[in-house]
C-alpha positions in Angstrom: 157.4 29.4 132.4 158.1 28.2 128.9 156.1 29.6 126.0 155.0 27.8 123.2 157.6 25.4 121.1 157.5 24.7 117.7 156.9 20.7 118.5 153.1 22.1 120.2 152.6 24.0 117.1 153.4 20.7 115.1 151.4 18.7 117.2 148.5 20.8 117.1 148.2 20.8 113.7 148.4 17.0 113.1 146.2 16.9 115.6 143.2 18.6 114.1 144.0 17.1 110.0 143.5 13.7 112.2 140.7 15.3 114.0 139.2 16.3 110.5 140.1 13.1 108.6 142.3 14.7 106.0 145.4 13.2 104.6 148.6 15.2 104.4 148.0 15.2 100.8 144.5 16.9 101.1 146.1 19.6 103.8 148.9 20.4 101.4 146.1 20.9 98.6 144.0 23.4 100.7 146.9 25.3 102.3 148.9 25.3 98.7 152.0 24.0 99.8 153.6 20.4 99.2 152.9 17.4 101.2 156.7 17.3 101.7 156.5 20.6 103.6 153.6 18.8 106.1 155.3 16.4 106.4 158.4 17.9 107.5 155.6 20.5 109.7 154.6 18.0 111.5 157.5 16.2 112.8 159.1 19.5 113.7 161.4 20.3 111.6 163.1 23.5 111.0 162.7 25.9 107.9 158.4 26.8 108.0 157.8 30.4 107.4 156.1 31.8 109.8 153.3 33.3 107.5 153.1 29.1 105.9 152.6 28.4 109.3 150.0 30.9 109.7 147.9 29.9 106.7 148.1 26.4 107.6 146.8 26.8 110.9 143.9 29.3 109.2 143.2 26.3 106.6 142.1 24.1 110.0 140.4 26.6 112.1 143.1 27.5 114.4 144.6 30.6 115.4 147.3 31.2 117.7 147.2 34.3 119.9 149.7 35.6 122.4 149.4 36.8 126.0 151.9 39.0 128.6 154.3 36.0 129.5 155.4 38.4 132.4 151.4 38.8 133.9 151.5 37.4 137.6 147.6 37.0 136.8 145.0 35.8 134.4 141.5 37.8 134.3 138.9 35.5 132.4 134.8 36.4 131.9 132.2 34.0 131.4 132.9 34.6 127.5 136.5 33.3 127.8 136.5 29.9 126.5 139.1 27.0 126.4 139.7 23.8 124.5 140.2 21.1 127.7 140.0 18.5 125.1 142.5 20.1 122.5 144.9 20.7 125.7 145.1 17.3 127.1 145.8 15.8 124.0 148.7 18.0 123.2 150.2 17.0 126.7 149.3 13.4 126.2 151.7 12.6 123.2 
């Protein structure tokens, strides 16, 4: 199973600006980078640090956390949540 590509990451975070009806302008402000650098973020190009990355996603709520690629199983509690919604539209573009 593939892990997670930099185009997901992209998509995810235009995803939620749109979601939180901010312009690529207003993201760059908050996150203090250009609007050149979301720009080029968000279409998947090459050349984001990965700490840039980092504070972006921090800037609009979203972390990104890792899990054993290798496990043959998944243990989840009733506390374990997931984000249907945020899922199926990364898989419907």
């Amino acid at each position: 199973m593939a892990g997670l590509t930099s185009r997901e990451i992209s998509s995810a975070i235009r995803a939620r600006r749109l979601e939180r009806a901010l312009s690529q302008a207003q993201l760059a402000e908050l996150a203090n980078v250009s609007r050149h650098f979301i720009i080029r973020l968000e279409h998947g190009q090459d050349g984001a640090s990965l700490d840039v990355v980092l504070r972006i996603l921090a800037t609009l709520g979203l972390e990104l956390t890792f899990a054993d690629a290798h496990a043959t199983s998944v243990h989840r509690d009733a506390t374990d949540e997931a984000d249907l919604d945020a899922l199926l539209r990364a898989h419907a573009k």
